[in-house]
N, C-alpha and C positions, 0 to 999 in steps of 0.2 A: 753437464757441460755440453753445450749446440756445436754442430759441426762446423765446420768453417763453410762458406758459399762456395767454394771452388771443391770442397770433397764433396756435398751434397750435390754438385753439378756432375763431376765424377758418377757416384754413385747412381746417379738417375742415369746417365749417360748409358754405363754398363747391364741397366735394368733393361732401358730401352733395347741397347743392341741384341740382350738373352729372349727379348720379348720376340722383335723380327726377326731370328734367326728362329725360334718355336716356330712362328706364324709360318715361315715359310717349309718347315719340317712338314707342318700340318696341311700345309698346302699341296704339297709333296703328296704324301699319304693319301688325300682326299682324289687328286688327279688317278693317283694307283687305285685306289678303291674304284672309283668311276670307270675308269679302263675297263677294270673285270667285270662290274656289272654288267655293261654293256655287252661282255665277249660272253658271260655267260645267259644276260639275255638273247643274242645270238644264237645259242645253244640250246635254249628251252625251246625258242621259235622253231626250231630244223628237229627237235626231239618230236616236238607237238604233231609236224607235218609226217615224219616216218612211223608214228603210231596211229596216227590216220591213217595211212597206206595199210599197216600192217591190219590194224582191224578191221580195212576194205576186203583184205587178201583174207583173212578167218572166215570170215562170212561169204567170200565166192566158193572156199572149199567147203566149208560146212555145203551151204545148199549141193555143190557137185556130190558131195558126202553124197548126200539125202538123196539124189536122182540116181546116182548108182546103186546105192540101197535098195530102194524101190523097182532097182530093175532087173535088181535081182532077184526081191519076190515074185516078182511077176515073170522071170524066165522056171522059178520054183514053181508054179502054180501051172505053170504051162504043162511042163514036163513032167 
């Protein structure tokens, strides 16, 4: 037995409206998702630039290291 035209219209009506009410869930979601990318791109860029600094700052004490090392042998050597 075929539906009548006015339940099939019904029916399609309430597909449609479950369809854009998804679509806008998922629009939803995708803006939140996008948001955080970006805050945690944000975050890699400013992590990137403080371990640059930090491994500037390793390598100025290592060499200070290494010259007071050495100046020390050499006040041992003296003396």
């Amino acid at each position: 037995m075929s539906k009548t035209l006015s339940s099939q219209i019904a029916d399609l009506q309430r597909e449609l409206s479950n369809l854009e009410r998804e679509y806008r869930n998922t629009d939803e979601e995708w803006r939140a998702v996008d948001v955080e990318y970006v805050r945690l791109k944000r975050l890699r860029e400013e992590l990137d630039v403080h371990k640059r600094e930090l491994s500037h700052e390793i390598e100025w004490r290592t060499r200070e290291l290494t010259a007071l090392q050495e100046g020390m042998k050499h006040e041992r050597i003296i003396a």
